[in-house]
matplotlib code that plots the C-alpha trace (Angstrom):
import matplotlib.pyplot as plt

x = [0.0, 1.5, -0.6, -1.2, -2.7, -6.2, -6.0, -6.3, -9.9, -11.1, -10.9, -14.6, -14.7, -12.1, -13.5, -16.9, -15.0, -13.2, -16.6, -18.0, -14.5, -15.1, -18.8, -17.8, -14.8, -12.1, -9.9, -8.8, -7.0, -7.0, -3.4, -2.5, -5.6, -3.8, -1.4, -4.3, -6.1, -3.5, -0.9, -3.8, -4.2, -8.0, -7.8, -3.9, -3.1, -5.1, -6.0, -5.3, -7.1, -5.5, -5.8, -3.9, -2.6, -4.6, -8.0, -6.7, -8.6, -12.1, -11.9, -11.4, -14.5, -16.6, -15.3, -16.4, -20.0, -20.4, -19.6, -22.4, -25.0, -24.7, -24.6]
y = [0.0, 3.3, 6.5, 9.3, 13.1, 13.5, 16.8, 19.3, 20.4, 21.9, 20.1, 18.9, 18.2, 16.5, 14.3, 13.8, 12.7, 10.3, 9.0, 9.3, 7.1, 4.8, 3.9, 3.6, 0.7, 3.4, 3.2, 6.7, 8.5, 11.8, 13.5, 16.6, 17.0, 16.8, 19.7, 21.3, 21.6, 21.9, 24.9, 26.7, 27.4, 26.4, 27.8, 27.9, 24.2, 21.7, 18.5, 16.0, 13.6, 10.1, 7.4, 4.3, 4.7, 2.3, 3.8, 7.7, 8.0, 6.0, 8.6, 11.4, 10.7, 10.1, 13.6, 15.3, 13.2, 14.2, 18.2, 18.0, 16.8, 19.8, 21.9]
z = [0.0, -1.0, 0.2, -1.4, -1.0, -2.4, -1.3, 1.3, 3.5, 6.5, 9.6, 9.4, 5.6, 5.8, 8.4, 6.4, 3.3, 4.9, 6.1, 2.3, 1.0, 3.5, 3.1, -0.7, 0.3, -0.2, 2.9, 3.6, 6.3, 7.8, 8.4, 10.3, 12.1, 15.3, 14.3, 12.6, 16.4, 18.5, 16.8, 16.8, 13.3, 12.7, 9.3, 8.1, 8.0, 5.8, 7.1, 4.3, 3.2, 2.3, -0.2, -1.8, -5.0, -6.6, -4.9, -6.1, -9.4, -8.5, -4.6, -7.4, -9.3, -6.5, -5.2, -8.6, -8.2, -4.6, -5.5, -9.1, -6.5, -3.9, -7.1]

ax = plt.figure().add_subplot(projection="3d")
ax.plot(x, y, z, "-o")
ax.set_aspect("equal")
plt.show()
């Protein structure tokens, strides 16, 4: 397994869109949310949001699905 960054959210987003991956059967994984909270820096520092390699594209499509049914 070789992670990579689907990208960078809010604290809370983040948190929901690991929940989203995850209820699809995309493991994914939330980093920096520790520094995020405790530096301070609510807004500064992105929590990202973490995939496998293999998973990257199909989290990316779902992503692009998930922001045309807000829309």
């Amino acid at each position: 397994m070789s992670l990579v960054e689907l990208g960078g959210y809010s604290y809370p987003e983040a948190h929901i869109i690991v929940g989203r991956l995850e209820s699809e059967g995309i493991p994914a994984i939330a980093f920096d949310a520790g520094t995020h909270m405790a530096e301070g820096s609510f807004r500064l520092i992105p929590v990202r949001v973490m995939v496998d390699e293999y998973d990257l594209a199909r989290a990316q499509g779902l992503l692009k699905e998930w922001a045309g049914d807000s829309a």
